[in-house]
N, C-alpha and C positions, 0 to 999 in steps of 0.2 A: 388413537383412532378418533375420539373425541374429544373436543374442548368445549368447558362450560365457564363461561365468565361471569363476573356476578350482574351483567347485564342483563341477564336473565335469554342470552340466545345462546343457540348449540351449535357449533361448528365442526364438520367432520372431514377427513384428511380419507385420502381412496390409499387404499389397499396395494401398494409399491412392490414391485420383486426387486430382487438385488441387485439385476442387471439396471432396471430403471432408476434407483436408484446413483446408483456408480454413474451412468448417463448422464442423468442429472445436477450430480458433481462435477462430474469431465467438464461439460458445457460451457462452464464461467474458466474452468482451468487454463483455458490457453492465452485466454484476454487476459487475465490474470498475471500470469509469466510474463506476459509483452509490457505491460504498466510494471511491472518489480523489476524485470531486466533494463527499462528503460533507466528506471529510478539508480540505479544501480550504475549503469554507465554516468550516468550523471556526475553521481556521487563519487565517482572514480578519478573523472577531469576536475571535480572541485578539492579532492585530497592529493592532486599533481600538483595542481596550481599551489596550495597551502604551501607543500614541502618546498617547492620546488622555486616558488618568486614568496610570496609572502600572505599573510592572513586577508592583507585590503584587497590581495586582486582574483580571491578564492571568497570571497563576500560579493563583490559585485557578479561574480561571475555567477555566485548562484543565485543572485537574485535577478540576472539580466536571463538568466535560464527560462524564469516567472514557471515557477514549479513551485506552490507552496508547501508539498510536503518534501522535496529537497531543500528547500529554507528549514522546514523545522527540524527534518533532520540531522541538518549542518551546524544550527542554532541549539542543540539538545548536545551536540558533541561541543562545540568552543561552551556550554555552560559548564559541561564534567569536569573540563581539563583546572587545574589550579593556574 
């Protein structure tokens, strides 16, 4: 209900029911899913292309995407592999 920083001011947060809450949650959730499903389709044609022609043209592809957290996801996976 309160917060005291050593700033020396008091900040106070109102009084939420559940349903507000939960609301309040919902709110970001669907924008949310739309940016993860995108990311996701993404990352789908860049692990086709991989398997499928070769690592150079699943590189370009994610970087002509220009999604950098598809780059570093893609970049986080070829670092794991030996």
């Amino acid at each position: 209900r309160s917060y005291n920083r050593t700033f020396g001011y008091q900040q106070t947060f109102p009084d939420m029911s559940e349903v507000e809450v939960l609301s309040s949650i919902m709110r970001g959730h669907e924008s949310m899913m739309a940016v993860m499903s995108n990311r996701q389709r993404s990352l789908q044609i860049i692990y086709s292309l991989w398997h499928n022609k070769d690592l150079k043209a699943a590189v370009n592809s994610a970087v002509a995407m220009n999604d950098p957290s598809v780059v570093v996801d893609f970049l986080g996976i070829i670092c794991l592999r030996p």
